[in-house]
FITI-124007 format. One record per atom (N, C-alpha, C): residue in one letter; x, y, z; residue number from 1. Coordinates in nm, 2 decimals, decimal comma, always signed. Each point is the difference from the previous one (the first is absolute). Layout:
res->A&east->X&north->Y&up->Z&n->NUM
...
END
This chain:
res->X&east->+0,97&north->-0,25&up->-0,94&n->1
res->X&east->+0,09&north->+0,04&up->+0,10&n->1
res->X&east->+0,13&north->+0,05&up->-0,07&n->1
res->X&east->+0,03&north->+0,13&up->+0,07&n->2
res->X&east->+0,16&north->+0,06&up->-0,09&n->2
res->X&east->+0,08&north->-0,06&up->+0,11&n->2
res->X&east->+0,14&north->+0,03&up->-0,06&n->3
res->X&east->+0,10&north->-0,05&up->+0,06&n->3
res->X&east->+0,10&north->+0,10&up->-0,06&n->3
res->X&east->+0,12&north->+0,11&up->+0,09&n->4
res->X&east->+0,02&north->+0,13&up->+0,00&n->4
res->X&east->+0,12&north->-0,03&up->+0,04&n->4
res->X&east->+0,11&north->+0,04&up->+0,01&n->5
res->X&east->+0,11&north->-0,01&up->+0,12&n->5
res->X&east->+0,02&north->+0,16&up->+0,04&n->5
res->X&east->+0,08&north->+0,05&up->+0,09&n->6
res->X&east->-0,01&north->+0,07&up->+0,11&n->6
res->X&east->+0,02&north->+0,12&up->-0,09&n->6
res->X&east->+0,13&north->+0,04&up->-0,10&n->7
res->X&east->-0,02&north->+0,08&up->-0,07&n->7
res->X&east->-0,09&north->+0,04&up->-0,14&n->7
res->X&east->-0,04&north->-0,09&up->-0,05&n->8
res->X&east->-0,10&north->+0,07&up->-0,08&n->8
res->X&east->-0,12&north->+0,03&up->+0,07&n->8
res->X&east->-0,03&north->-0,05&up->+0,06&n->9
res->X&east->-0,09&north->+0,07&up->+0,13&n->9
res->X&east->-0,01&north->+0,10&up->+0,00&n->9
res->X&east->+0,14&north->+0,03&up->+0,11&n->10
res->X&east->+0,03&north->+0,17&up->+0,01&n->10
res->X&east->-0,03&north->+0,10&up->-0,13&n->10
res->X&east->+0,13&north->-0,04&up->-0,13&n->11
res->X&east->-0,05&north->+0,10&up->-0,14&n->11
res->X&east->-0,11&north->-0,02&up->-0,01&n->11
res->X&east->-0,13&north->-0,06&up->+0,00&n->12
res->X&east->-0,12&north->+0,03&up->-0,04&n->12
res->X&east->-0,10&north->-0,03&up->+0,07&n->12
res->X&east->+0,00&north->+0,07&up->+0,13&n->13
res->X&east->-0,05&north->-0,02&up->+0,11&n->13
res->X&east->-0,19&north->+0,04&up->+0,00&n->13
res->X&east->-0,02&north->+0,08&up->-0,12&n->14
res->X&east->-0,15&north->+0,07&up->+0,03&n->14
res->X&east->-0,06&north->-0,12&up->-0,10&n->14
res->X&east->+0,06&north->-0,03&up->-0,10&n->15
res->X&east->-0,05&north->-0,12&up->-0,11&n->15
res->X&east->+0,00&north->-0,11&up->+0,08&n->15
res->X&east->+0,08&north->-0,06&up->+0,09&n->16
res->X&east->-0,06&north->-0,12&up->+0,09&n->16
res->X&east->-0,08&north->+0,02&up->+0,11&n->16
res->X&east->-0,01&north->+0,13&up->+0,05&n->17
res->X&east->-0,10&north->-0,01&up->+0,10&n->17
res->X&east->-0,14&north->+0,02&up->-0,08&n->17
res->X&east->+0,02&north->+0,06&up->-0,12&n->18
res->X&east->-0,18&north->-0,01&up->-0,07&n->18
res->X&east->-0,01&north->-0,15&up->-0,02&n->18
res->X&east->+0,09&north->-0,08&up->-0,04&n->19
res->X&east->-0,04&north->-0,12&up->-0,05&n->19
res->X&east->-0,04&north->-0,10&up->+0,12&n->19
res->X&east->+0,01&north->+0,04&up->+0,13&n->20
res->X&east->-0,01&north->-0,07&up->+0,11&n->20
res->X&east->-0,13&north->+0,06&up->+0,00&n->20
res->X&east->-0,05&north->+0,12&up->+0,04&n->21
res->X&east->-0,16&north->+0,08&up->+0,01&n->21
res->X&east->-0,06&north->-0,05&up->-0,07&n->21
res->X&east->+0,03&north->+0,07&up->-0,15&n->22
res->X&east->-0,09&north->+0,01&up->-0,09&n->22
res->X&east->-0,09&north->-0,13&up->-0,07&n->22
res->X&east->+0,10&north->-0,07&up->+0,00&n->23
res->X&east->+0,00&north->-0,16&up->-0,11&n->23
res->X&east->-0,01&north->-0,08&up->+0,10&n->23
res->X&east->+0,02&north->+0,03&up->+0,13&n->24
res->X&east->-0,02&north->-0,10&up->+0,10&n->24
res->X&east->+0,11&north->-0,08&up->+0,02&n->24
res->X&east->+0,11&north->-0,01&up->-0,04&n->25
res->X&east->+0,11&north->-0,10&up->+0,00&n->25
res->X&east->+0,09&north->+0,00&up->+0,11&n->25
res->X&east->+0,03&north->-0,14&up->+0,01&n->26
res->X&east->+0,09&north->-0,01&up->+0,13&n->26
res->X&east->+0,14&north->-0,01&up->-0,08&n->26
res->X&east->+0,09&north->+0,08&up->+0,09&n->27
res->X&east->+0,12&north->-0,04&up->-0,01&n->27
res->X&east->+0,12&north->-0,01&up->+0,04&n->27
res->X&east->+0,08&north->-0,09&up->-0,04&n->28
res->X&east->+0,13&north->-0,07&up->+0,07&n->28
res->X&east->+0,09&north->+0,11&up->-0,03&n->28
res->X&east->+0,06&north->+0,05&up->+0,13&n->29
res->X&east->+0,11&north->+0,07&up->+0,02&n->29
res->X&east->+0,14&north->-0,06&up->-0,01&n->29
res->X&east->+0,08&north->-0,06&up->-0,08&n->30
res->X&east->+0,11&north->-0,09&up->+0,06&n->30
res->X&east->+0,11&north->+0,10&up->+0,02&n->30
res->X&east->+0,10&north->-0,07&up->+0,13&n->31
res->X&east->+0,08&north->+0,05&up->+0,03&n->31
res->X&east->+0,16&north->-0,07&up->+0,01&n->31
res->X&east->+0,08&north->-0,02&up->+0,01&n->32
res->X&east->+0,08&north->-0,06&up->+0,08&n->32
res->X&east->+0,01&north->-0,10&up->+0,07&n->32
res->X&east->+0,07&north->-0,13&up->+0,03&n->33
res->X&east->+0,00&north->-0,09&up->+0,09&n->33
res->X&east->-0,13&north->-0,02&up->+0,02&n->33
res->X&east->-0,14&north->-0,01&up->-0,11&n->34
res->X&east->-0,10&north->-0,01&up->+0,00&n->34
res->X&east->-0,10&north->+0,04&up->+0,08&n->34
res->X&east->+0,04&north->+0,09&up->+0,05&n->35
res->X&east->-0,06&north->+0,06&up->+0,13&n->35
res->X&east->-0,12&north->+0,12&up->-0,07&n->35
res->X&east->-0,16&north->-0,05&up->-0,09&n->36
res->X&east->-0,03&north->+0,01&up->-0,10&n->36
res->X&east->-0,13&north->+0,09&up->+0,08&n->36
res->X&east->-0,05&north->+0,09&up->-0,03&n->37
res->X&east->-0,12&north->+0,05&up->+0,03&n->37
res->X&east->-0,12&north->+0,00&up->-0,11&n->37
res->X&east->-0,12&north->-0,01&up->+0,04&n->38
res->X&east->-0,12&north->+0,01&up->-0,06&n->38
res->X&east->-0,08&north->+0,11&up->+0,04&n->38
res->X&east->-0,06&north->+0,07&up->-0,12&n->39
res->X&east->-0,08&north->+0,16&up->-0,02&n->39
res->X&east->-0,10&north->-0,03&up->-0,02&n->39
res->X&east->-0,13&north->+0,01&up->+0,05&n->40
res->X&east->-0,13&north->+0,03&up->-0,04&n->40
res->X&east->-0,07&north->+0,15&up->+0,04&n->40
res->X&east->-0,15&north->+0,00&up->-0,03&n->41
res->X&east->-0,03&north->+0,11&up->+0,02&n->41
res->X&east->-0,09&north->+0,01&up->+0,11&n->41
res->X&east->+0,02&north->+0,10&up->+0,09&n->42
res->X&east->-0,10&north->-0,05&up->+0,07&n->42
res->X&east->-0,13&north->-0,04&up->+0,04&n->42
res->X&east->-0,08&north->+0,05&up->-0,12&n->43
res->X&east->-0,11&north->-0,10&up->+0,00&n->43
res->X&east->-0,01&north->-0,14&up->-0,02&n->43
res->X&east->+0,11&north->-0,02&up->-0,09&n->44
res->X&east->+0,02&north->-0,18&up->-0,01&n->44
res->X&east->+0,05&north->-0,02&up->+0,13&n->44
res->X&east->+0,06&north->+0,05&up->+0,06&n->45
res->X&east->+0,05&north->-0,02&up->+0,13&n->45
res->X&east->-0,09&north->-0,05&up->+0,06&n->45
res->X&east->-0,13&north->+0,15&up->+0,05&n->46
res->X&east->-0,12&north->-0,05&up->+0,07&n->46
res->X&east->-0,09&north->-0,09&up->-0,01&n->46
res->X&east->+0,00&north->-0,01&up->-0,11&n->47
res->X&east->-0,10&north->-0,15&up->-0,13&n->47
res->X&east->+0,07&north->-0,16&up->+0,10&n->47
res->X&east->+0,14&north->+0,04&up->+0,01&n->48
res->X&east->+0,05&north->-0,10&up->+0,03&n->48
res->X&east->+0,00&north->-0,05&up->+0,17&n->48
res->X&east->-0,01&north->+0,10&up->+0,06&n->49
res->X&east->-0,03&north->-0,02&up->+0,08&n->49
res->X&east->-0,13&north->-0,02&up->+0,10&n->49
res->X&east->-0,14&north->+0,06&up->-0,07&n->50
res->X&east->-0,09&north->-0,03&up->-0,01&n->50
res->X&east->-0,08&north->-0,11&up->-0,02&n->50
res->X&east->+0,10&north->-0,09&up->-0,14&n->51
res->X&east->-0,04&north->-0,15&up->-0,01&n->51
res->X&east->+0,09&north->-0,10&up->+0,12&n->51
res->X&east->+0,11&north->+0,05&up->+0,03&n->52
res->X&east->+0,06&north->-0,13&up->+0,09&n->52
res->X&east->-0,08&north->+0,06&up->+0,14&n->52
res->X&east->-0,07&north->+0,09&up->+0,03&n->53
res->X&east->-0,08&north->+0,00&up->+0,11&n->53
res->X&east->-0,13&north->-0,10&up->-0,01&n->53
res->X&east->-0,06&north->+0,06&up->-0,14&n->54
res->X&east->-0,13&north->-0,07&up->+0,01&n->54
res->X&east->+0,01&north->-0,18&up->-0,01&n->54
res->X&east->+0,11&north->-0,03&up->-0,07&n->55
res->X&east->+0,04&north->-0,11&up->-0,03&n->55
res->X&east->+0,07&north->-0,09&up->+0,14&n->55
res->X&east->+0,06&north->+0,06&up->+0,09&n->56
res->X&east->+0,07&north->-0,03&up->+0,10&n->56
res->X&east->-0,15&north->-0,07&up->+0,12&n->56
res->X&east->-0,08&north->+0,06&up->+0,01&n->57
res->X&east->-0,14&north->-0,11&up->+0,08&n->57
res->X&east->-0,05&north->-0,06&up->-0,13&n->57
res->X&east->+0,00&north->-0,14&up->+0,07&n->58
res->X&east->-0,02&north->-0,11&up->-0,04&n->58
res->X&east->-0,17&north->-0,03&up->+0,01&n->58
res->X&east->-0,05&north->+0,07&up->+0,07&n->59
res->X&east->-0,16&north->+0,03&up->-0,05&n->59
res->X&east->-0,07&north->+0,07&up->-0,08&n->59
res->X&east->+0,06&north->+0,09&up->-0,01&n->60
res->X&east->+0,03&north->+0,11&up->-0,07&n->60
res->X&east->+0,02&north->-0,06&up->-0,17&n->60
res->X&east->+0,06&north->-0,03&up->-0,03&n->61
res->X&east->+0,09&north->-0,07&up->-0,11&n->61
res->X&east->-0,06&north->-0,10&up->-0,03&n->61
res->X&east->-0,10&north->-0,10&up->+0,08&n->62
res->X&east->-0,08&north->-0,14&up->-0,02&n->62
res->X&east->-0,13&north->+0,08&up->-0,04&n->62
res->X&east->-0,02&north->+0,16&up->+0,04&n->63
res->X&east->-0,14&north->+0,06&up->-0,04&n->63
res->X&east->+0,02&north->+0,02&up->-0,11&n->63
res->X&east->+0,09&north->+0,07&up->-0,03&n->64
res->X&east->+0,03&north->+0,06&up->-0,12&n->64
res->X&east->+0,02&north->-0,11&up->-0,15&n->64
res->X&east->+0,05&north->-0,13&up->+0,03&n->65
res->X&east->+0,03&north->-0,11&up->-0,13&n->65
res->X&east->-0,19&north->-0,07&up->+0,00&n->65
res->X&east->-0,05&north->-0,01&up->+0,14&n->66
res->X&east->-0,12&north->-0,03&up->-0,04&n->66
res->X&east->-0,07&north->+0,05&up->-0,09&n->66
res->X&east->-0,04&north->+0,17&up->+0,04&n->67
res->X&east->-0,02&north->+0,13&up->-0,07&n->67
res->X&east->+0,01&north->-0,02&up->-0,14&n->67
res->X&east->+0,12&north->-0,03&up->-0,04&n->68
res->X&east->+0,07&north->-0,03&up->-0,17&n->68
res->X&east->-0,11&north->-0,12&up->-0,03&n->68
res->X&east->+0,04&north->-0,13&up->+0,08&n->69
res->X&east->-0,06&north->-0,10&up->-0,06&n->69
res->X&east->-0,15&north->+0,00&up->-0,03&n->69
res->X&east->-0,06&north->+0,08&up->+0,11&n->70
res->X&east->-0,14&north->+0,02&up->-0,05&n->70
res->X&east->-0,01&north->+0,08&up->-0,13&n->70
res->X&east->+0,05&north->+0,13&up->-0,05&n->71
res->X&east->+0,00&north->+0,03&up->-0,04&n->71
res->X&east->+0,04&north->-0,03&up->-0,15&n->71
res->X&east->+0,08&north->-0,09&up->-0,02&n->72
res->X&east->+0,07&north->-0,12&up->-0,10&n->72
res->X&east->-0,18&north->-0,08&up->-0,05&n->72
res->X&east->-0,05&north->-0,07&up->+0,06&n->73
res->X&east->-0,07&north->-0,04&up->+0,01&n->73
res->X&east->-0,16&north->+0,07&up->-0,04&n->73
res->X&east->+0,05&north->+0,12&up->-0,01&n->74
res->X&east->-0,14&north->+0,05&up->-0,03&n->74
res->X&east->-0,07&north->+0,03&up->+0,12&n->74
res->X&east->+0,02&north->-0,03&up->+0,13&n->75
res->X&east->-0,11&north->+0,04&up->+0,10&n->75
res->X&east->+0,02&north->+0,17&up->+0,02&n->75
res->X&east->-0,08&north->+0,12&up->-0,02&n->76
res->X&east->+0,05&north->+0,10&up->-0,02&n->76
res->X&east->-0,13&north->+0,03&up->+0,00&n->76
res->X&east->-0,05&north->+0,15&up->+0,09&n->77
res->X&east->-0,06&north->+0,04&up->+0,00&n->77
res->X&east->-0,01&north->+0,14&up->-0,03&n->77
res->X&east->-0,07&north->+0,09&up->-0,10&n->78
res->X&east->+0,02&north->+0,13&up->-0,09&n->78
res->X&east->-0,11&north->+0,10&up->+0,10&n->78
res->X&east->+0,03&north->+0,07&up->+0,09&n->79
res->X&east->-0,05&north->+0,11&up->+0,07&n->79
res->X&east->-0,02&north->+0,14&up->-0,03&n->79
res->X&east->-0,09&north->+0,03&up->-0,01&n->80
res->X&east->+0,05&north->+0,14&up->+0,00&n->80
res->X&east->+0,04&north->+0,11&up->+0,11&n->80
res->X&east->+0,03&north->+0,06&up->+0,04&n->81
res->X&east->+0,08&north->+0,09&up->+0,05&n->81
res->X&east->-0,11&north->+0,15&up->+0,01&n->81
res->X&east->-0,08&north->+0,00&up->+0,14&n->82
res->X&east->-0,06&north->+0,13&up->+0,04&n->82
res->X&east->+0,14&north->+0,12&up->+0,04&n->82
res->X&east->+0,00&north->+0,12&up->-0,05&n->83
res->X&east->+0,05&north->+0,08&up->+0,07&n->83
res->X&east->-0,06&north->+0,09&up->+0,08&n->83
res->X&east->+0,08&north->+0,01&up->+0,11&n->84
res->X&east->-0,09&north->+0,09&up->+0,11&n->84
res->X&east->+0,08&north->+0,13&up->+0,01&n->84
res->X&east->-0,12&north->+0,11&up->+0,00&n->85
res->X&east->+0,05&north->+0,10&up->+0,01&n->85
res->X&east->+0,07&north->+0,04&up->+0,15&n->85
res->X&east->+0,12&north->+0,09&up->+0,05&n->86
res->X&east->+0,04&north->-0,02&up->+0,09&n->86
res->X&east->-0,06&north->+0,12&up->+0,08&n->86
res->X&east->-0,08&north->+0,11&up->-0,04&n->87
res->X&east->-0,10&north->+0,06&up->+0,12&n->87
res->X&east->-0,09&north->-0,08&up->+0,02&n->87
res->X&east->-0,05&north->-0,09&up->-0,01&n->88
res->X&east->-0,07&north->-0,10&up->+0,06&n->88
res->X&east->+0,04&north->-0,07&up->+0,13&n->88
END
């Protein structure tokens, strides 16, 4: 995580928004009277909000740790995968 304050920000403004995209990094905007902002990109954004949906039902989330533990455990099954032509 970077940590920036308001004006080096601004002077090098295309270098911190690659480092948020590119490298994926979040970071702390600080400001004044700590009134502090955080930058991500928006796919981490999305990422992020995608997990606190999936994660947010509680069946959902008891499927999913099962899922792991079987999987931990070795119970796993190796399929193959038919593709179907789509003029069919």
């Amino acid at each position: 995580m970077l940590a920036v304050n308001y004006t080096n920000l601004r002077e090098n403004m295309k270098m911190y928004l690659d480092k948020v995209t590119d490298d994926y990094e979040t970071m702390i905007i600080t400001r004044k009277n700590n009134k502090n902002v955080v930058m991500l990109s928006e796919e981490s954004y999305n990422n992020l909000m995608e997990n606190i949906y999936v994660m947010g039902d509680k069946a959902n989330y008891d499927w999913l740790m099962e899922s792991k533990a079987q999987m931990e455990r070795g119970k796993v099954f190796i399929r193959e995968l038919i593709e179907v032509d789509e003029d069919e």
